[in-house]
N, C-alpha and C positions, 0 to 999 in steps of 0.2 A: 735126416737133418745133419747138414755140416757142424763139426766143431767149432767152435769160437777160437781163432788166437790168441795170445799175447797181443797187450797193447802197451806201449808206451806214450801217453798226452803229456803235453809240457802245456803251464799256464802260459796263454797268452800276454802281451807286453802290457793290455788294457782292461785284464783281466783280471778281476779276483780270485784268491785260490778256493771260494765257497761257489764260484761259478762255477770254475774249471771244476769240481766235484760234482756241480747236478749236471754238468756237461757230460760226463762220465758216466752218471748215473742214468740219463736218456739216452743214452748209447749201448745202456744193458751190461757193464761191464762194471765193476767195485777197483778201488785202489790197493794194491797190496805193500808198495816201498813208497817212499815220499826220497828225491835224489836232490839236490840242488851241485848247479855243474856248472863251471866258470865258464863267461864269456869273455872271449878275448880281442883285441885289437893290434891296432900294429901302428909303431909310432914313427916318426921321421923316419929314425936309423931299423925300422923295421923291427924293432923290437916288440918284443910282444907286453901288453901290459893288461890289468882286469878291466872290462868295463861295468858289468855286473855279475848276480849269479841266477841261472836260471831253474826254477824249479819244473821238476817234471816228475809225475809218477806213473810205476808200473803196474799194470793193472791184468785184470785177468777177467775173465768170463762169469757173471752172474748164472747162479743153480737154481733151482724151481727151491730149494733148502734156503737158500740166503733169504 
């Protein structure tokens, strides 16, 4: 049996983050970091400015122990 990788899920924009977890969880993988990471844009003069922050977590492979 192959090892499981790393995964990194980020919630979806219409998503809850109680979804985005049993989304995780039928996927056979648990969360281990919770990240939230700027989104950015770019305005007339190209400047960058926030539009929101996106959260995403890092997750890792479920053990017959979990």
């Amino acid at each position: 049996m192959a090892k499981k990788q790393k995964l990194r899920v980020a919630v979806e924009e219409n998503e809850t983050i109680s979804d985005c977890l049993d989304r995780i969880d039928a996927m056979g993988y648990r969360p281990t970091v919770r990240r939230e990471e700027p989104i950015f844009g770019l305005d007339a003069n190209e400047e960058p400015y926030p539009i929101r922050q996106q959260i995403i977590f890092d997750c890792k492979a479920k053990t017959e122990s979990d």
